[in-house]
N, CA, C and O atoms as CSV, one atom per row, in Angstrom:
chain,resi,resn,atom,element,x,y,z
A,1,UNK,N,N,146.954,154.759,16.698
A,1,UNK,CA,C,148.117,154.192,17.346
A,1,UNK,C,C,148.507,155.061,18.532
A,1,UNK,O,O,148.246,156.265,18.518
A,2,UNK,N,N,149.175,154.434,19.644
A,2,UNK,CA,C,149.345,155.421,21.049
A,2,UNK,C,C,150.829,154.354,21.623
A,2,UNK,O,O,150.856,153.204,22.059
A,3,UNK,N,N,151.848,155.289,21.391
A,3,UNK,CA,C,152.832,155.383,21.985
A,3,UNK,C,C,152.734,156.282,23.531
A,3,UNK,O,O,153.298,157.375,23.580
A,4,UNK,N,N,152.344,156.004,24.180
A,4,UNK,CA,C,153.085,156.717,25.911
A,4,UNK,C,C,153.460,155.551,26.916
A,4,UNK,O,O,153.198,154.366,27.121
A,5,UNK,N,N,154.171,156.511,27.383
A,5,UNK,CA,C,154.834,155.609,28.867
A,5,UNK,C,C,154.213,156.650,30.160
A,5,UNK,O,O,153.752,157.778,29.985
A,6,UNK,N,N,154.320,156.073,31.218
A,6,UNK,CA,C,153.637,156.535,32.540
A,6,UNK,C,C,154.584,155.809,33.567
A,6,UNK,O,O,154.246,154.696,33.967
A,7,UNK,N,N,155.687,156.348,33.988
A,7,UNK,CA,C,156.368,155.986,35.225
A,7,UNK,C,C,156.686,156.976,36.396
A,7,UNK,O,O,157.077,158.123,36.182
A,8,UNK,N,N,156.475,156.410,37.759
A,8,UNK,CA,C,156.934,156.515,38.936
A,8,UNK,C,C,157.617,155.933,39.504
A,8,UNK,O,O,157.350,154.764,39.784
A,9,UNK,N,N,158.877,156.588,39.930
A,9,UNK,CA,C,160.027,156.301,40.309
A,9,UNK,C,C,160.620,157.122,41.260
A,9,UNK,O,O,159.971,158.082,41.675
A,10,UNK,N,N,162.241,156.820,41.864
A,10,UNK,CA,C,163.203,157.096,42.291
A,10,UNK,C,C,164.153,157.577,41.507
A,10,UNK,O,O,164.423,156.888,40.524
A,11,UNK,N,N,164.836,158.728,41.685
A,11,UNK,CA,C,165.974,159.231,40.551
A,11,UNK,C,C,167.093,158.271,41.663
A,11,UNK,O,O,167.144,158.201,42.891
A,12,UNK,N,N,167.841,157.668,40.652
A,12,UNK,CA,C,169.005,157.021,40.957
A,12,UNK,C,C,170.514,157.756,40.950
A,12,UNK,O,O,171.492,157.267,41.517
A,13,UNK,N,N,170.524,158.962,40.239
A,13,UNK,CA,C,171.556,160.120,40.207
A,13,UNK,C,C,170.958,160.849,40.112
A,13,UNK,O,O,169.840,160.943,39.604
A,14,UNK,N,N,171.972,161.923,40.875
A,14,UNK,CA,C,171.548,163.748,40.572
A,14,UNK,C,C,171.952,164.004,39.371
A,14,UNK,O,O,173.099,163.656,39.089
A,15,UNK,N,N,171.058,164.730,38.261
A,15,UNK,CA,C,170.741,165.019,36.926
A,15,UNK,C,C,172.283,165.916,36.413
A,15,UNK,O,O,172.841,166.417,37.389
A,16,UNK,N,N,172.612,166.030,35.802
A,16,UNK,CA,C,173.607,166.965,35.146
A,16,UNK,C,C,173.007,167.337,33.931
A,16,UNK,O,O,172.486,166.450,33.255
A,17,UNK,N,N,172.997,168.296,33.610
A,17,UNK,CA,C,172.569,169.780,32.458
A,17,UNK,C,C,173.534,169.021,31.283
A,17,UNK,O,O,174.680,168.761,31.649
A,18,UNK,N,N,173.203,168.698,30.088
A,18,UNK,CA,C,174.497,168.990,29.096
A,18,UNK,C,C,173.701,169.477,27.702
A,18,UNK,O,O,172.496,169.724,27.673
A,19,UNK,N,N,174.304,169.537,26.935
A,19,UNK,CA,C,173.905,170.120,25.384
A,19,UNK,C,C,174.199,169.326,24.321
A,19,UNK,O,O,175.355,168.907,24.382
A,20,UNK,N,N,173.728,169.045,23.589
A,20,UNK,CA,C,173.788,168.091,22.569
A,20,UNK,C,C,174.179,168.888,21.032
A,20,UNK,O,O,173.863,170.048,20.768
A,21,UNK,N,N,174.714,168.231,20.391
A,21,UNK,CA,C,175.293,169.041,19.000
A,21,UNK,C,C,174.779,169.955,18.660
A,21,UNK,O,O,175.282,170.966,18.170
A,22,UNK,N,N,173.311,169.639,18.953
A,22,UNK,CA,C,172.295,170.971,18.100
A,22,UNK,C,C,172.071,172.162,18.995
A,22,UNK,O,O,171.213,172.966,18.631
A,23,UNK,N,N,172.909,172.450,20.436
A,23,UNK,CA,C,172.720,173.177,21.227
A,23,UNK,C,C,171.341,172.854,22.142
A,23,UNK,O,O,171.077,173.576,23.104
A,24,UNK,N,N,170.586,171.852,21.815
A,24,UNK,CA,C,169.455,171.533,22.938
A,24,UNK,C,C,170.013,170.793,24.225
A,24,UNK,O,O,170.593,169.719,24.385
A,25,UNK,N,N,169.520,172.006,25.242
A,25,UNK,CA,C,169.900,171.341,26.488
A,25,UNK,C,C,169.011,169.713,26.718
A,25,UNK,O,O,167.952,169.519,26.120
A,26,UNK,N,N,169.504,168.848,27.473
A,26,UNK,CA,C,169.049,167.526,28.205
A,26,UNK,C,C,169.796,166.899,29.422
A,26,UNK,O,O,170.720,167.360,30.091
A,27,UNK,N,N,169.251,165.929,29.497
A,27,UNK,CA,C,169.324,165.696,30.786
A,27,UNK,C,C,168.874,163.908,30.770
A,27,UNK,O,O,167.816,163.473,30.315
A,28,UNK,N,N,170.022,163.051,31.410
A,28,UNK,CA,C,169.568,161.669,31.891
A,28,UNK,C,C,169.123,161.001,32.984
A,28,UNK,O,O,169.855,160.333,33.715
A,29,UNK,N,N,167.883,161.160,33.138
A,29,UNK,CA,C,166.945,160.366,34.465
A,29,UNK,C,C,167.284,159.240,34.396
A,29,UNK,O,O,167.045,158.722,33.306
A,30,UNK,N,N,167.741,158.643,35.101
A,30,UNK,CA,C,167.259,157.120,35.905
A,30,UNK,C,C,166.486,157.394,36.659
A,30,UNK,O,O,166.558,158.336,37.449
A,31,UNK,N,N,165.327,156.368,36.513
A,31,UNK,CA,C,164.226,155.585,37.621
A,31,UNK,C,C,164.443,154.456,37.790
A,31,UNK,O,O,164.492,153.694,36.824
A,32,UNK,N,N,164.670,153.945,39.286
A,32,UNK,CA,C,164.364,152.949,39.774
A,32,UNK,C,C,162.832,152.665,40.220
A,32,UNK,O,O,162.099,153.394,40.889
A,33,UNK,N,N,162.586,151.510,39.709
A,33,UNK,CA,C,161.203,151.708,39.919
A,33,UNK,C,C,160.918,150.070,40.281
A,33,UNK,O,O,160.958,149.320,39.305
A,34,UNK,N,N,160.624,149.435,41.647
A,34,UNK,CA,C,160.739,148.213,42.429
A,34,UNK,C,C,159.514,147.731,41.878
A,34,UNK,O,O,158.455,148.341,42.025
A,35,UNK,N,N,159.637,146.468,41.137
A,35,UNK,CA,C,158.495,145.663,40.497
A,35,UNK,C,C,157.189,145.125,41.607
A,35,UNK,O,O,157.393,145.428,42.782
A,36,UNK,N,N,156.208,144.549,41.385
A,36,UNK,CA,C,155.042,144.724,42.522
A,36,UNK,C,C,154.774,143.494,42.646
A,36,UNK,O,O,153.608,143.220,42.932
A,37,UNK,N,N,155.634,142.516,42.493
A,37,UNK,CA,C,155.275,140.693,42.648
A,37,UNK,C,C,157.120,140.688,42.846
A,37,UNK,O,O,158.071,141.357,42.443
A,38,UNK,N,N,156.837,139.265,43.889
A,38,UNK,CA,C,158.512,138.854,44.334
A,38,UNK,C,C,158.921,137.831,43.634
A,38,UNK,O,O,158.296,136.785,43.458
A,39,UNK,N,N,160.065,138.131,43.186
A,39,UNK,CA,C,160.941,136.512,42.433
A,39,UNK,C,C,161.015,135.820,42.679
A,39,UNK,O,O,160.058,135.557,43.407
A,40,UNK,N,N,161.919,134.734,42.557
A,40,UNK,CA,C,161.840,133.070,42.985
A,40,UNK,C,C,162.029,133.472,44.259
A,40,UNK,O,O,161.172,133.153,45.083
A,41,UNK,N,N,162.929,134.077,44.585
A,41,UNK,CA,C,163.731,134.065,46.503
A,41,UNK,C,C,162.931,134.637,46.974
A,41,UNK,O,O,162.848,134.142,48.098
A,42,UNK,N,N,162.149,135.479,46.886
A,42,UNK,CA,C,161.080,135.892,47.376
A,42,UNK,C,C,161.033,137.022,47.882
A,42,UNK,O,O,160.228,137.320,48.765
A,43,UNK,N,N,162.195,138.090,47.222
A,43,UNK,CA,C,162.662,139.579,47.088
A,43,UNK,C,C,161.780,140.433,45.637
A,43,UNK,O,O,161.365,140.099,44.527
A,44,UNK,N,N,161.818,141.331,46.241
A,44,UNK,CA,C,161.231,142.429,45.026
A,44,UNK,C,C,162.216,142.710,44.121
A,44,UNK,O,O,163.265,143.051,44.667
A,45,UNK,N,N,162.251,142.680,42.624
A,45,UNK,CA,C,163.330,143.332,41.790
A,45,UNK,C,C,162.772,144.439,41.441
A,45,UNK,O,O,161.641,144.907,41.304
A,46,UNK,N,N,164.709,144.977,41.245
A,46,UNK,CA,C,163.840,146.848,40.739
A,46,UNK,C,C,164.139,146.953,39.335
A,46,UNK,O,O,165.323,147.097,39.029
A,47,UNK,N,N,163.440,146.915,38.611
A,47,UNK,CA,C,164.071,148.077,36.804
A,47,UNK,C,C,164.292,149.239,36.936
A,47,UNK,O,O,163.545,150.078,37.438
A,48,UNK,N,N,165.927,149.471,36.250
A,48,UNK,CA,C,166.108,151.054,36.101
A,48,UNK,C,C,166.165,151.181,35.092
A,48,UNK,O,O,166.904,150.520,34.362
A,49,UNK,N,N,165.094,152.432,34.574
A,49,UNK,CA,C,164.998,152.509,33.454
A,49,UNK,C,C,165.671,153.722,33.051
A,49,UNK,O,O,165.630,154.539,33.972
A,50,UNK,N,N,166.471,154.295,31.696
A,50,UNK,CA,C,166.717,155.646,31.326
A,50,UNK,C,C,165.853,155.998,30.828
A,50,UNK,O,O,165.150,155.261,30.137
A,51,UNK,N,N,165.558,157.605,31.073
A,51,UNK,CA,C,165.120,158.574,30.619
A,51,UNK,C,C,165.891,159.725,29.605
A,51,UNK,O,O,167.056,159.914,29.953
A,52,UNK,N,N,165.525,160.400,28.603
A,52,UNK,CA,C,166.058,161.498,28.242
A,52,UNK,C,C,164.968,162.801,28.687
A,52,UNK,O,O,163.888,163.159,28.218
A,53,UNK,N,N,165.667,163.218,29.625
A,53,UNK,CA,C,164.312,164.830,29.093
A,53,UNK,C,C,165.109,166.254,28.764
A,53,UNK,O,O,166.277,166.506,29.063
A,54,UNK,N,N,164.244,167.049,28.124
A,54,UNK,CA,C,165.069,168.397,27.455
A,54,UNK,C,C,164.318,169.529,27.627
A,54,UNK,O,O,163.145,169.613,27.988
A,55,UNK,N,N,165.102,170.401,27.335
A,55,UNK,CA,C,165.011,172.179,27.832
A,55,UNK,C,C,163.899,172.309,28.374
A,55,UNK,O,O,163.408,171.181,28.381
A,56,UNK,N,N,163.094,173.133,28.909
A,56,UNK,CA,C,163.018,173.629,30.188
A,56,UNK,C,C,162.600,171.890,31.357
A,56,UNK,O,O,163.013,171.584,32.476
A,57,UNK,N,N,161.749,171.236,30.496
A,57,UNK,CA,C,161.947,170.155,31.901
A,57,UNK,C,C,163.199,169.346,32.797
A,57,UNK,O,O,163.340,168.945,33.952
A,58,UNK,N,N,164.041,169.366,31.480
A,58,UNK,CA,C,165.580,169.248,32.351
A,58,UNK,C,C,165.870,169.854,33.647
A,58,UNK,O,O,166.162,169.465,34.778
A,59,UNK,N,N,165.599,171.387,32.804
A,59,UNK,CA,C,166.121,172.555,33.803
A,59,UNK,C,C,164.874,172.599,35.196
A,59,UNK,O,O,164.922,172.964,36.371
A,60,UNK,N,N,164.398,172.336,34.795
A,60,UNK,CA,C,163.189,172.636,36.370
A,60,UNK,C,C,163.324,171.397,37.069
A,60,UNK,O,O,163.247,171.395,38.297
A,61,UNK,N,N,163.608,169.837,36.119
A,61,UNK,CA,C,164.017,169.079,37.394
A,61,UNK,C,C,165.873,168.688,38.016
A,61,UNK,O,O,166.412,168.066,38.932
A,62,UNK,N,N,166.212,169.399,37.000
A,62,UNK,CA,C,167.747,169.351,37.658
A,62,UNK,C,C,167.684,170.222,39.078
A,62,UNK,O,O,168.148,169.876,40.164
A,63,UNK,N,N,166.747,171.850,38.649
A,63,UNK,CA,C,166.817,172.945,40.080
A,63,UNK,C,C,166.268,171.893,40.982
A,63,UNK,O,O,166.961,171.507,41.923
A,64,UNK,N,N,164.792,171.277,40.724
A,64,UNK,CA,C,164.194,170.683,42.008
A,64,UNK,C,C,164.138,169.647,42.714
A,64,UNK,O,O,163.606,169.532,43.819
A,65,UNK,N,N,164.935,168.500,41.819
A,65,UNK,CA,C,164.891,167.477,42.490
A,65,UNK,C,C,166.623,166.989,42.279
A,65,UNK,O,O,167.367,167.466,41.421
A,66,UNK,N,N,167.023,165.889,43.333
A,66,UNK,CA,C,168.089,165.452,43.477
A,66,UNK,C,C,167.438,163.848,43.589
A,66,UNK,O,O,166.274,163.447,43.554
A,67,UNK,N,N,169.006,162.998,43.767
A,67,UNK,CA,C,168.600,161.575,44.030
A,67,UNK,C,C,167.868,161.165,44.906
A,67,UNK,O,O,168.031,161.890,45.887
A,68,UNK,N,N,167.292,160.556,45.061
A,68,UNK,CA,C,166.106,159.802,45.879
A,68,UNK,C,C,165.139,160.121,45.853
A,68,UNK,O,O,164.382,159.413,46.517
A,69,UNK,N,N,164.510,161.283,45.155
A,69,UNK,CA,C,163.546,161.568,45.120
A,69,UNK,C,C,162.614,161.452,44.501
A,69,UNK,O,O,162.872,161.783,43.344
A,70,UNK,N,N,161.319,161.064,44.653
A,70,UNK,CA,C,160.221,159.880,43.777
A,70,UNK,C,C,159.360,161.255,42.856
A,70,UNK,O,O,158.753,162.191,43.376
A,71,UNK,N,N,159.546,161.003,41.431
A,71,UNK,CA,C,158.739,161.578,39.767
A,71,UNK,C,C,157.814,160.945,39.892
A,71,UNK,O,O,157.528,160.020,40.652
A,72,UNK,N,N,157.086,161.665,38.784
A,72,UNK,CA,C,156.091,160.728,38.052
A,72,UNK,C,C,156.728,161.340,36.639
A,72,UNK,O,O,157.151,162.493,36.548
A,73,UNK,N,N,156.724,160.504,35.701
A,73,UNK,CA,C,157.449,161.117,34.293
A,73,UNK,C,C,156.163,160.494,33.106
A,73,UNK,O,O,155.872,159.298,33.080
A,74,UNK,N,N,155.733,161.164,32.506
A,74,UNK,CA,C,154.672,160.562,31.246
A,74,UNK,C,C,156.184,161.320,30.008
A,74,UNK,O,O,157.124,162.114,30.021
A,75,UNK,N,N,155.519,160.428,29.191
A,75,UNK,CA,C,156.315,160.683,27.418
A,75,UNK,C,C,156.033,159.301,27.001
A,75,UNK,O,O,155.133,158.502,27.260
A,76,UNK,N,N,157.466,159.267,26.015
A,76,UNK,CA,C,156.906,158.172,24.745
A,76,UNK,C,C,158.272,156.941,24.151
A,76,UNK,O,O,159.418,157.341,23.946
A,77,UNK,N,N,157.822,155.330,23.936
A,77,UNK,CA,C,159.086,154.831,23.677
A,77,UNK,C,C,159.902,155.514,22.136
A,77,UNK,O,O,159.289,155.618,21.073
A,78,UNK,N,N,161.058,155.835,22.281
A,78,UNK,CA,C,161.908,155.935,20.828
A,78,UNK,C,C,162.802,154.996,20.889
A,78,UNK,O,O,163.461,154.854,21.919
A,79,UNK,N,N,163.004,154.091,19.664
A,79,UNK,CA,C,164.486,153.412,18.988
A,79,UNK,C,C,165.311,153.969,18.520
A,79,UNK,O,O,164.920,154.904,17.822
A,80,UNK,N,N,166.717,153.788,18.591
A,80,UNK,CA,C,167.425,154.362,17.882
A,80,UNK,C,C,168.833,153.064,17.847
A,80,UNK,O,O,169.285,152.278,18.680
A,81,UNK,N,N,169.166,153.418,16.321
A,81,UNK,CA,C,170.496,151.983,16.505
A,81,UNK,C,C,171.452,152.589,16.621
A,81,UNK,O,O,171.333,153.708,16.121
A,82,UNK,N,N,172.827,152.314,17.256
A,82,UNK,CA,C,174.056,152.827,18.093
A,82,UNK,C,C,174.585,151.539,17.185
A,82,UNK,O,O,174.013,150.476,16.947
A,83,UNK,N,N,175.977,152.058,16.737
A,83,UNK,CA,C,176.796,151.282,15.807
A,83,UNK,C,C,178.036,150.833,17.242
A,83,UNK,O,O,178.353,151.742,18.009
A,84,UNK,N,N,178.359,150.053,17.356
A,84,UNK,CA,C,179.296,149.062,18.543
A,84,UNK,C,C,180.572,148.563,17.538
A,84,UNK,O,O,180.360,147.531,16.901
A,85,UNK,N,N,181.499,149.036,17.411
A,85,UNK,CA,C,182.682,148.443,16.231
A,85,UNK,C,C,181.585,148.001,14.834
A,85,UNK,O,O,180.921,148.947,14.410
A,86,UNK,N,N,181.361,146.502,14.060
A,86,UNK,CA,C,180.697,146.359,12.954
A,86,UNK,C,C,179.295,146.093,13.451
A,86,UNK,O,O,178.371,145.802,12.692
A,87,UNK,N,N,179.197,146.191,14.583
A,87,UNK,CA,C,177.667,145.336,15.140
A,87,UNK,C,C,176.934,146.589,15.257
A,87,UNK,O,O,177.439,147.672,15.552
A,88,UNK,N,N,175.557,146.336,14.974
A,88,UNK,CA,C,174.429,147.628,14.957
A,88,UNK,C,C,173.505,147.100,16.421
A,88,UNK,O,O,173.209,145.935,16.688
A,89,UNK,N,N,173.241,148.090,17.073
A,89,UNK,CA,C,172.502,147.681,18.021
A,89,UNK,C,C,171.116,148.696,18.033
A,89,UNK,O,O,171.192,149.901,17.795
A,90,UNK,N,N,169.719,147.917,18.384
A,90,UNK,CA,C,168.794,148.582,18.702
A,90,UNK,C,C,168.805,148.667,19.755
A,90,UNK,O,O,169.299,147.787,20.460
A,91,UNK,N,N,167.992,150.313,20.481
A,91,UNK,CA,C,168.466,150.505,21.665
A,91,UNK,C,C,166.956,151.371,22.278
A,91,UNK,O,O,166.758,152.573,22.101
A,92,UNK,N,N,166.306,150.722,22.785
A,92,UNK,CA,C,164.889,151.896,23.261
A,92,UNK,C,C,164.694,152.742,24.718
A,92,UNK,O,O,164.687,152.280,25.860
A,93,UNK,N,N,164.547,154.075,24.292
A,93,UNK,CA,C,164.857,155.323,25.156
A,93,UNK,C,C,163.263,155.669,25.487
A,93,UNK,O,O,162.257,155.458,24.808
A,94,UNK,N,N,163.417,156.249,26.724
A,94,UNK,CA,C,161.648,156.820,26.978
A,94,UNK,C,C,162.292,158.143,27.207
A,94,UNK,O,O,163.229,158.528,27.906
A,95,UNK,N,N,161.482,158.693,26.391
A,95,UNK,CA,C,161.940,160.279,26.367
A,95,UNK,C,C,160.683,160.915,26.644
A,95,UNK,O,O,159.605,160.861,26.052
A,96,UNK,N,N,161.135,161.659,27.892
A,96,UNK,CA,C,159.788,162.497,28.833
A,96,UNK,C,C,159.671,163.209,28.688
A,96,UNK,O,O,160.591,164.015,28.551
A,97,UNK,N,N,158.119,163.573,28.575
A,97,UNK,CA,C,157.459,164.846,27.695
A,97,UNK,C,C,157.473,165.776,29.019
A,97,UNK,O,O,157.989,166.893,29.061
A,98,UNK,N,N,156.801,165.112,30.124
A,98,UNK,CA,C,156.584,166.010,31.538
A,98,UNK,C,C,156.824,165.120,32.652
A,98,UNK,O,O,156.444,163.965,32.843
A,99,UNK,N,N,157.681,166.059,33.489
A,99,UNK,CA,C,157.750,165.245,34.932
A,99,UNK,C,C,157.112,166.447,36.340
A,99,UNK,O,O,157.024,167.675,36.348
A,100,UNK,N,N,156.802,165.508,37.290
A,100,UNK,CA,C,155.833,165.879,38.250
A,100,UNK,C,C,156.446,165.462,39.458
A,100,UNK,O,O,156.555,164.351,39.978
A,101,UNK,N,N,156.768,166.430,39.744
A,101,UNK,CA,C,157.841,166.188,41.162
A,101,UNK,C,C,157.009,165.413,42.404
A,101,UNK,O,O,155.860,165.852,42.450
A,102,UNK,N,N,157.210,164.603,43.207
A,102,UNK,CA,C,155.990,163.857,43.818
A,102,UNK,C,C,156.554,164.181,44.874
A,102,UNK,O,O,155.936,164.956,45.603
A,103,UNK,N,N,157.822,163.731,45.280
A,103,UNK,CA,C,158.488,164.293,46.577
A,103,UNK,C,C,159.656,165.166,45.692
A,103,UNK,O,O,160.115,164.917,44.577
A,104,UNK,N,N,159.997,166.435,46.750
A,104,UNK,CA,C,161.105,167.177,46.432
A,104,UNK,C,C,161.501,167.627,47.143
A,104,UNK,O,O,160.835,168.408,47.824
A,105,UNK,N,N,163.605,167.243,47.535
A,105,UNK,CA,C,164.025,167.836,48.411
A,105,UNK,C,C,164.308,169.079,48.336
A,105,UNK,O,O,165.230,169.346,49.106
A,106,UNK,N,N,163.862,170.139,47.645
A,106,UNK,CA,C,164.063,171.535,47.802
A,106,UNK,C,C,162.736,172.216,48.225
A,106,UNK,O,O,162.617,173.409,48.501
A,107,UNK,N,N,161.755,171.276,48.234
A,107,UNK,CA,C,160.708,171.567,48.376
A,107,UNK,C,C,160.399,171.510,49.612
A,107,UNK,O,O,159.601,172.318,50.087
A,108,UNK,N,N,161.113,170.314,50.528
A,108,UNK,CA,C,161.137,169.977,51.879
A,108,UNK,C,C,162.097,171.065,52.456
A,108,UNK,O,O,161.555,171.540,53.454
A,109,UNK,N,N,162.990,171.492,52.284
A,109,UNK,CA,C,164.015,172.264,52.621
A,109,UNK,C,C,163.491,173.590,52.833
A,109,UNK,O,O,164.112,174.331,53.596
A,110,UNK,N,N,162.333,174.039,52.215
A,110,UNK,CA,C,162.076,175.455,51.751
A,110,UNK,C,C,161.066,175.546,52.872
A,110,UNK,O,O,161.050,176.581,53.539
A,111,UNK,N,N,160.049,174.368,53.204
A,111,UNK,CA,C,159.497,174.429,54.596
A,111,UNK,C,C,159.957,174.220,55.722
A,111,UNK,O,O,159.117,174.422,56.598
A,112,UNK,N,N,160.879,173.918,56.066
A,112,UNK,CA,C,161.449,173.652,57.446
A,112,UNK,C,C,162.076,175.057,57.644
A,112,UNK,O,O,162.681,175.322,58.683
């Protein structure tokens, strides 16, 4: 059996650092990532998808990258159900094992 995901994208926000109960740092990626066939009107749609990633890849892409700047992220789908008042909801997260900075504005910054 093979659970992975493989996306390239756009970060849609600049990342914020936080910690989760158990003291593990993380971090929430959005990718926008513009589909490769046009809809009825004859525009491209984009999916944004969430990401979770944690300790040190958080931290190396919170230092290096900001919004707009295009990942490549590999990891794996997880479910998890989130209780909503009596209603249970399933909810699926791609949680990234490694990301690969493709463009980076600190990276551009550091050559000029």
């Amino acid at each position: 059996m093979l659970n992975q995901v493989v996306l390239v994208g756009r970060i849609v926000y600049d990342l914020e650092l936080k910690k989760n109960d158990n003291g593990k740092k993380f971090s929430t990626l959005t990718l926008a990532i513009p589909r490769s066939f046009k809809n009825m009107e004859g525009n491209y749609d984009t999916d944004f998808i969430r990401c979770l990633i944690f300790d040190n890849v958080a931290e190396n892409t919170k230092e290096y990258c900001k919004k707009g700047d295009i990942v490549g992220l590999k990891g794996r789908l997880q479910s998890r159900i989130v209780e909503k008042g009596e209603k249970k909801e399933n909810i699926m997260e791609v949680i990234g094992e490694k990301v690969t900075f493709l463009t980076s504005s600190k990276t551009k910054e550091e050559k000029e």
